[in-house]
C-alpha positions as CSV (number, residue, x, y, z in Angstrom):
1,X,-14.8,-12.9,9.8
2,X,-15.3,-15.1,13.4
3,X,-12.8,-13.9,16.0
4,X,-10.2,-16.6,16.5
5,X,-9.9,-17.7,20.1
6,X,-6.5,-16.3,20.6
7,X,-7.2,-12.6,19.4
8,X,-7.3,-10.8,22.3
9,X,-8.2,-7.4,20.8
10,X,-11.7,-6.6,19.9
11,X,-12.2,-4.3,17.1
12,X,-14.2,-0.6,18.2
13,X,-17.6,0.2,16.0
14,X,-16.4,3.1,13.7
15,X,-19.0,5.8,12.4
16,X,-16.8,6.7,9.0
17,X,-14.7,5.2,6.8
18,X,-12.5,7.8,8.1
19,X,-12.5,6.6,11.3
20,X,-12.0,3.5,10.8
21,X,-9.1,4.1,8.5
22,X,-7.4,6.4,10.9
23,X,-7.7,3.0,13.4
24,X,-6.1,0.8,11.2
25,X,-3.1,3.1,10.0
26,X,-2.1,3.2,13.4
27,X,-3.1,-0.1,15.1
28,X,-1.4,-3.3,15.2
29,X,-3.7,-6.0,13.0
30,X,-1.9,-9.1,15.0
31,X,-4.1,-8.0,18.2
32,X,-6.9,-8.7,16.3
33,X,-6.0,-11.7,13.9
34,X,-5.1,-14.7,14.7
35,X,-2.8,-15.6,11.6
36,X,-1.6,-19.2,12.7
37,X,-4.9,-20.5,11.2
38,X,-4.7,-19.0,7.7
39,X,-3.8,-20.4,4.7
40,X,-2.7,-19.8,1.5
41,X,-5.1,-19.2,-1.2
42,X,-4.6,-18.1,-5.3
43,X,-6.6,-15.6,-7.3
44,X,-5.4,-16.6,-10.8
45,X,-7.9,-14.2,-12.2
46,X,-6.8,-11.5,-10.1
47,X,-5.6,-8.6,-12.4
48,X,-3.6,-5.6,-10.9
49,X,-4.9,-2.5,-11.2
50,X,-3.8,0.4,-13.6
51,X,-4.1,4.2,-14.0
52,X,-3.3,5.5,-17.2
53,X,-0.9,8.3,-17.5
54,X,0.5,11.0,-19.7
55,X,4.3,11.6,-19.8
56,X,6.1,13.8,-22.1
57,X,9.5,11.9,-23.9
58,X,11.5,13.2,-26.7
59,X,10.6,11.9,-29.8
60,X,14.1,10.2,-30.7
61,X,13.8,8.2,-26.9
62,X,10.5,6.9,-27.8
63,X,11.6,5.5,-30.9
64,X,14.5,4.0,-29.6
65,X,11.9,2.0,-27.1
66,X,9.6,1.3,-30.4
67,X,13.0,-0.6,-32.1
68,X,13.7,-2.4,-28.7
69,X,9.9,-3.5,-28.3
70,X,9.7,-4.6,-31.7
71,X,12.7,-6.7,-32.0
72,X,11.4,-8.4,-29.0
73,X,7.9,-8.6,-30.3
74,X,5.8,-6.8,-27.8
75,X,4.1,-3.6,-27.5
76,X,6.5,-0.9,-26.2
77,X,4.3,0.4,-23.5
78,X,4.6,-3.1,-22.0
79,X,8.5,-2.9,-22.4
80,X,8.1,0.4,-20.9
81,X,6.4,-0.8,-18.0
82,X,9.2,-3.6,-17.5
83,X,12.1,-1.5,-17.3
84,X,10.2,1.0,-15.2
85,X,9.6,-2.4,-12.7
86,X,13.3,-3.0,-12.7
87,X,14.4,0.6,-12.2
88,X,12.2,1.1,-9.2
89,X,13.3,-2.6,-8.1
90,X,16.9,-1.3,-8.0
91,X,16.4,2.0,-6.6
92,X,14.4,0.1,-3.5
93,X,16.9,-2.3,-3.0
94,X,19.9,0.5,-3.1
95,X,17.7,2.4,-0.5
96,X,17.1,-0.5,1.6
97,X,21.2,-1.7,1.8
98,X,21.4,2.3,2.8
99,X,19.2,2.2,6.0
């Protein structure tokens, strides 16, 4: 990526990955980017990524989550993964109003 004429910054030679991860994780990017220049762009193809994972529920909970999946008419691990999303999106915004 050029250098923009109004980063002021320029960016050390790192010899690891490491290094230059270490740089970044404590380094202010708007020395070395000059943002007023960018623009929006779209990935529709752009997929998040996922990890599958094992977790232990009691059998009467997991059918309770198969009834409510199928009276909506999508797979339950997807309705799983939505009220997960929402959960987590409460809990952040409690812990934000906290602070």
């Amino acid at each position: 990526m050029p250098r923009s004429k109004r980063s002021s910054t320029k960016v050390p030679k790192f010899r690891t990955e490491a290094e230059e991860r270490e740089y970044w994780e404590r380094t202010d990017s708007t020395k070395h980017v000059d943002w007023s220049d960018a623009r929006a762009i779209r990935l529709p193809l752009l997929r998040p990524s996922s990890t599958a994972i094992s977790v232990r529920l009691p059998d009467t909970l997991l059918a309770e989550l198969k009834l409510l999946a199928n009276e909506r008419d999508v797979p339950y691990q997807s309705l799983m993964k939505v009220y997960l999303a929402d959960r987590v999106a409460v809990e952040r915004r409690r812990r934000r109003q906290r602070v």
